[in-house]
N, C-alpha and C positions, 0 to 999 in steps of 0.2 A: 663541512660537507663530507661525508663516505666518500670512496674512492667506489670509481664504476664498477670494480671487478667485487664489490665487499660480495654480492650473493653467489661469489662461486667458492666460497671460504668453506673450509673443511665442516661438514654437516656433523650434528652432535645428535647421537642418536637418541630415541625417547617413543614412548606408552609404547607401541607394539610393532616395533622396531623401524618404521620409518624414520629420515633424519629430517630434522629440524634443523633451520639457519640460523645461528647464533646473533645476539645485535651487535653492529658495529660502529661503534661510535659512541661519544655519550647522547649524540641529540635524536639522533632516530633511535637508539636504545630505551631512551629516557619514556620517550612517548607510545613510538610505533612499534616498538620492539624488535626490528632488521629492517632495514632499506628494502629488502625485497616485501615484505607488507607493506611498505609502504605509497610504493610502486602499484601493488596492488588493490592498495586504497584510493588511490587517485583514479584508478579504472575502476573503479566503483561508486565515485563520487559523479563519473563521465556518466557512467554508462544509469544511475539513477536520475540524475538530469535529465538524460535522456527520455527515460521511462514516464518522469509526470509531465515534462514537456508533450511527450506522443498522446500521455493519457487526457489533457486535455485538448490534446490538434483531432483527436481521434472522435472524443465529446461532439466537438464543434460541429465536424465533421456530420456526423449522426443526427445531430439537430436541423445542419442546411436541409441535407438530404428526406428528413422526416417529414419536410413541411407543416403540413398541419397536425401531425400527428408524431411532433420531435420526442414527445419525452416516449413512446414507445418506440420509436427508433433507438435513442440512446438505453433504455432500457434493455434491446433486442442485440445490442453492438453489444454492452458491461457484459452482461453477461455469459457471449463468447469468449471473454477473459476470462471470466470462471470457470465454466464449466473444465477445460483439459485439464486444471490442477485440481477438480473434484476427483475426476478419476485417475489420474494420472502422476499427481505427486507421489505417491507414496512408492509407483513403481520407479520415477526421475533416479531416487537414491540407487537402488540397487544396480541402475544402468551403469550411473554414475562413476561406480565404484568397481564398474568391469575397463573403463576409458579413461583414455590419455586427458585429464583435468586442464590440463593447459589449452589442448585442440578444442575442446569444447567448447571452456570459452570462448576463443577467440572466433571460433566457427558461429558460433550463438550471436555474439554482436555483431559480427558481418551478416549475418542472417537476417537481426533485427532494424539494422541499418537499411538492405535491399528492401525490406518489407516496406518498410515508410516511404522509400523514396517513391514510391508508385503510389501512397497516397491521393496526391493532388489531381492523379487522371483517374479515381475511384467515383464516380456517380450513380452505385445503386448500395441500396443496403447489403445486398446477399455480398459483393466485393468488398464492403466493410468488416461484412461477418469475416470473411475469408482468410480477411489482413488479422484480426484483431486475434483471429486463434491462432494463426503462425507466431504471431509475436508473443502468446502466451505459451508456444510447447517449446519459443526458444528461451523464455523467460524461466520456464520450468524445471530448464538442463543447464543454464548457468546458475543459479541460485544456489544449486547443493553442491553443483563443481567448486563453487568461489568456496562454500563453508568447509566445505570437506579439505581443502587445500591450506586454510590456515593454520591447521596445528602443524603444519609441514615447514612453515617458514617464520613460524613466533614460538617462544619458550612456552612453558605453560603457565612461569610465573607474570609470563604478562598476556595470555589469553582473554582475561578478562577485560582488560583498557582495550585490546584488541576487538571483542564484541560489541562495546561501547561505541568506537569510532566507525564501527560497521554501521551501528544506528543509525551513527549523526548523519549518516552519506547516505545511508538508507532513509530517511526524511527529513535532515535535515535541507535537502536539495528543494522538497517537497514546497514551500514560498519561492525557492529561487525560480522553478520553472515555470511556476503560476504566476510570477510577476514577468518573469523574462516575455512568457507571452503575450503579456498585454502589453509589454515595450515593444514590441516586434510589431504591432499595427502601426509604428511611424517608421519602422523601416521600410513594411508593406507598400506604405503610401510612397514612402519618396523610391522605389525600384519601379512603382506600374508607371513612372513618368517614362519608362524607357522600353517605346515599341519589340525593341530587339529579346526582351523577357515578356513578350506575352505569350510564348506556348509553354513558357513554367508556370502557368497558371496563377502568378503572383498574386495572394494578397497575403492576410495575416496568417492564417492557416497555414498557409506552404511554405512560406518562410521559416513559421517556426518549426515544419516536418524536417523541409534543405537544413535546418539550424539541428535538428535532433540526429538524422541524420550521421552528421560530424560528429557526437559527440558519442555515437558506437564507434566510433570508425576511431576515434583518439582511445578508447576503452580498448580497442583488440590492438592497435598499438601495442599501449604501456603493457600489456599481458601477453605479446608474443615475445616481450624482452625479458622475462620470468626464467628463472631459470628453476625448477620445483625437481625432486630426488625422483629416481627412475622408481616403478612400480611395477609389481609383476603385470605379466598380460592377462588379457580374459581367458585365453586358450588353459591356463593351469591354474585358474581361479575356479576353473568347472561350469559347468551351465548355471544359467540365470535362473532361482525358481524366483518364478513372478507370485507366485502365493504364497510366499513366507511374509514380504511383504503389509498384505492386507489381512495376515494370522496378527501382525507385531500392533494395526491398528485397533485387530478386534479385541486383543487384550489389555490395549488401553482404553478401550470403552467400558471394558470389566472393574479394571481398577478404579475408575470414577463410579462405577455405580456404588462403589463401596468406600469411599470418601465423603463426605457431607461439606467439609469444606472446598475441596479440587471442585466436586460439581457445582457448588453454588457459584464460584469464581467463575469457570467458565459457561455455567448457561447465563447469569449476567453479562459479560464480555458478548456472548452469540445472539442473548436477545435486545443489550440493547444496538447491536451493528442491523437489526430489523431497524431499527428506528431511528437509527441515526445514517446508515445507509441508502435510506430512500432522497435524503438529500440531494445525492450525486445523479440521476438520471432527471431530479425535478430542478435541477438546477437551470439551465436554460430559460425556461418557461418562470421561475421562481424570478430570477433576474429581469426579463421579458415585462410578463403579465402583472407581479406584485411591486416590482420595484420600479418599471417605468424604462432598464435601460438594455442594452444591450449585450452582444459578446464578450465587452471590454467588459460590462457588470459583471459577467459570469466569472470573467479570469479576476476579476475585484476580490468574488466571494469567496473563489478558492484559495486566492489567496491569502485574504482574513484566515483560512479553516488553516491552510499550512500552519501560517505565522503562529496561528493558535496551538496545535499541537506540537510543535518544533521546542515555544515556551515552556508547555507543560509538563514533555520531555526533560528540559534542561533542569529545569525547579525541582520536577521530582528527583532526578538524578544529582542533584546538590543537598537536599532536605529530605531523603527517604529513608536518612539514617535517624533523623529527629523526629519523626513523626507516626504513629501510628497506623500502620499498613493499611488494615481492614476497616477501619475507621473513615479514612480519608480514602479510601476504593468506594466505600457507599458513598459519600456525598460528595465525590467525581460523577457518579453513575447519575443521579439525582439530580445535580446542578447542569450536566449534559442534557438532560431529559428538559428542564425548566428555561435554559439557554434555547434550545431549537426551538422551543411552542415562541419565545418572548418574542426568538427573528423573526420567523412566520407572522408573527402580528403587527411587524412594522411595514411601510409601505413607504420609507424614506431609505432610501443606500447607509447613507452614515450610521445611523445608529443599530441597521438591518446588519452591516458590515460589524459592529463593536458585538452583538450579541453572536454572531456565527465563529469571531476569535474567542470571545469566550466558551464556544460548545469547543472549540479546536483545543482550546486549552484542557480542558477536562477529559477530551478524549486522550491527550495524551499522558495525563494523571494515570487514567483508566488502563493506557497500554503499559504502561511503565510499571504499577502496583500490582496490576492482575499479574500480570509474568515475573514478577516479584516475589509473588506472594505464593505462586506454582512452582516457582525454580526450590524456593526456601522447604517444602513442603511435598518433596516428590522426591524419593530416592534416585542416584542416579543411573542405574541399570533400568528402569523405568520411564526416567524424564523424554527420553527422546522417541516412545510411544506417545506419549499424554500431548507431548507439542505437536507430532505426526497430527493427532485424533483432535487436538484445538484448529489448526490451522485449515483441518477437513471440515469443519463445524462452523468455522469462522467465511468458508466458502461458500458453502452450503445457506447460511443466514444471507449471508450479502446477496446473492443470487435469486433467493427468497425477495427480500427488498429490491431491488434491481426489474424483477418480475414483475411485485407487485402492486409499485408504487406509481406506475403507469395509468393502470388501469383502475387502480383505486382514486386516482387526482380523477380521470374521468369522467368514473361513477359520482363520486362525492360532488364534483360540480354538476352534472345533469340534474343531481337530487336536489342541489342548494340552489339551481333555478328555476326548479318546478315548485318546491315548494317556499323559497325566501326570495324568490325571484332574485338569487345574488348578491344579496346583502341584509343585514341586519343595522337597525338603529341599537344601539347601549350607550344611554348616559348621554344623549342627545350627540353620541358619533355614530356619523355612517359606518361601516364596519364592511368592507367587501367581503365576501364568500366563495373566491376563487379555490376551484377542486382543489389546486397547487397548496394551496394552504391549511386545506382543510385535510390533505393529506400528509404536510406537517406538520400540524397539531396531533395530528392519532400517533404518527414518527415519537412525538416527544412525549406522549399517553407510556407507548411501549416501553421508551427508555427507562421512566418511573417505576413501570411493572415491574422492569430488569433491577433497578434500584429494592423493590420491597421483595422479589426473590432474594438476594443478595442478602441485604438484612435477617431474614429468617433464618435462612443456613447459616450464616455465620453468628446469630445470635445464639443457635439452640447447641446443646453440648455435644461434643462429637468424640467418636470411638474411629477415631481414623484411622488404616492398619498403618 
């Protein structure tokens, strides 16, 4: 075990002259690279718990309150999460980097924490929208605080295991929250036995908010115990220009127009998040209408999709040194697209659930190889435009899907009961024709688009500067 005081140890200065904590020990050395990452890490493992815990109490949430018209409720909520880091990320950094990294944080999960607890007495949409964009402009100002602050307390020969274990905590939490919540419907059950908790609104929902709740509040903890090197102030850093900013995105939109590979990589990654995106708001109603079951079904699904890209993640990050990048990025792309249409066509949970871990898995093939295959392929005085300019594309798509995958399931079913009255016989099977599905079949059409963009650009020969 380190000794408590190891991150107050004389700092070893590095890149552009802030100090860096050196590791202490061999076992936090070996891995985390200083005790103080690693400290950090565990408020990051908290504080993303948190996040897909909220993100599906927040779902749930959208669907009660939609009644019959849930999946444009959740569609109308998602993308309140989106929109403030459409426009708003790229300026997060430069604030970022005028303020105290530590206050931030710690200000941002207690911020995200208040915000949830008043979930449970939320019953209109417009107060769902309201909660769901505070929690994304605090989501927005911790994110570049936590990245900005790691070259400050890990060497740079281990910055790299260090982004890795950011991952894992960055999705990999992503099955634990999804399953914690569908565990938490028997705590639900056994707390409403007790009159004295009925103005906490007890069921599953709120329990899991109370439960996410706690795990900002243990994040701003372990991160007020940080100890990170003094930074000048914003006063002799000079004024903020807020448009140098959105000059750094516009020039990585230039740079890609003049890459044949960078843009093929990322308009596949953005269009097939069209199609594999519209998932997330038809999900309720997918679980509900196609498969027969409930809330528990929905946390079932998400859970499958975790477990699935958590896998895909890890496999790729074990075998992406054996494997041909570009090769297995197209038929991730492909096998995602083929995965979504197979669920959509089941109307049993189990086997609806084995083909949604397999789209999870391929999508996290797709996350892992695409930014792989960007990082390898992008100088680095450039890289952290191109990522700005993917991450604004990547918002921008999902939002698109988020949008329009509402009102597409509604269309497509009015059309599939006017004209197939709902169903189709093939091969002497009934075949339902629920919008829900018929708008994730066009979801899994798109992915393949995204799949044969993909292929082209990277088939044809390229002059890339």
């Amino acid at each position: 075990m380190p000794e408590p005081a190891a991150e107050e140890q004389t700092a070893v200065p590095h890149g552009d002259g802030e100090a860096v904590l050196p590791p202490d020990g061999p076992s936090t050395a070996r891995l985390f690279g200083s005790p103080a990452f690693f400290r950090l890490w565990l408020a990051q493992v908290a504080s993303s718990l948190g996040d897909w815990i909220g993100f599906v109490a927040v779902t749930a949430i959208a669907a009660r309150i939609g009644g019959s018209s849930q999946e444009a409720a959740v569609g109308v909520v998602l993308s309140a999460r989106l929109v403030p880091g459409f426009f708003l990320a790229p300026v997060a950094g430069v604030l970022i980097d005028r303020w105290d990294r530590k206050k931030v944080m710690v200000l941002c999960d207690i911020g995200r924490g208040l915000t949830l607890a008043t979930l449970p007495w939320v019953d209109t949409l417009p107060g769902l929208v309201l909660a769901s964009l505070l929690l994304e402009i605090f989501t927005l100002m911790w994110s570049p605080a936590k990245e900005a602050s790691v070259p400050n307390m890990v060497r740079k020969e281990y910055l790299a295991t260090a982004n890795s274990l950011s991952l894992v905590a960055a999705y990999g939490t992503f099955p634990i929250g999804t399953a914690l919540f569908a565990a938490l419907a028997g705590v639900a059950t056994f707390l409403a036995r007790y009159d004295a908790l009925a103005g906490l609104r007890v069921d599953q929902t709120s329990v899991a908010i109370f439960f996410d709740v706690g795990t900002f509040f243990v994040s701003a903890f372990l991160i007020s115990t940080l100890t990170l090197p003094s930074r000048p102030t914003a006063e002799s850093r000079g004024k903020i220009e807020l448009g140098a900013a959105f000059r750094d995105v516009r020039e990585g939109f230039t740079f890609i127009g003049g890459s044949r590979l960078i843009r093929s990589v990322m308009l596949a990654i953005a269009t097939g998040l069209i199609g594999g995106g519209m998932l997330v708001p038809l999900g309720p109603r997918f679980a509900s209408s196609v498969l027969g079951g409930g809330t528990a079904a929905f946390g079932l699904v998400l859970t499958a999709m975790g477990s699935g890209v958590a896998a895909g993640i890890v496999a790729l990050s074990v075998l992406q040194s054996r494997i041909p990048h570009t090769r297995t990025f197209v038929l991730s792309v492909f096998g995602a697209g083929l995965s979504i249409m197979a669920g959509a066509s089941m109307s049993d949970l189990r086997p609806a659930l084995a083909f949604v871990f397999l789209l999870g898995t391929f999508a996290g093939a797709i996350y892992v190889l695409g930014f792989t295959i960007l990082q390898a392929n992008v100088d680095d005085e450039i890289r952290g435009r191109i990522f700005a300019t993917l991450y604004t594309l990547v918002r921008f798509c999902l939002l698109l899907a988020f949008a329009l995958a509402p009102f597409l399931s509604s269309a497509l079913g009015a059309l599939s009961s006017r004209f197939f009255e709902g169903h189709v016989e093939l091969l002497g099977i009934d075949v339902a024709l629920q919008g829900v599905r018929l708008t994730l079949w066009l979801g899994g059409i798109i992915i393949l688009l995204a799949g044969w963009v993909a292929v082209v650009g990277l088939r044809e020969p390229r002059n890339d500067p």
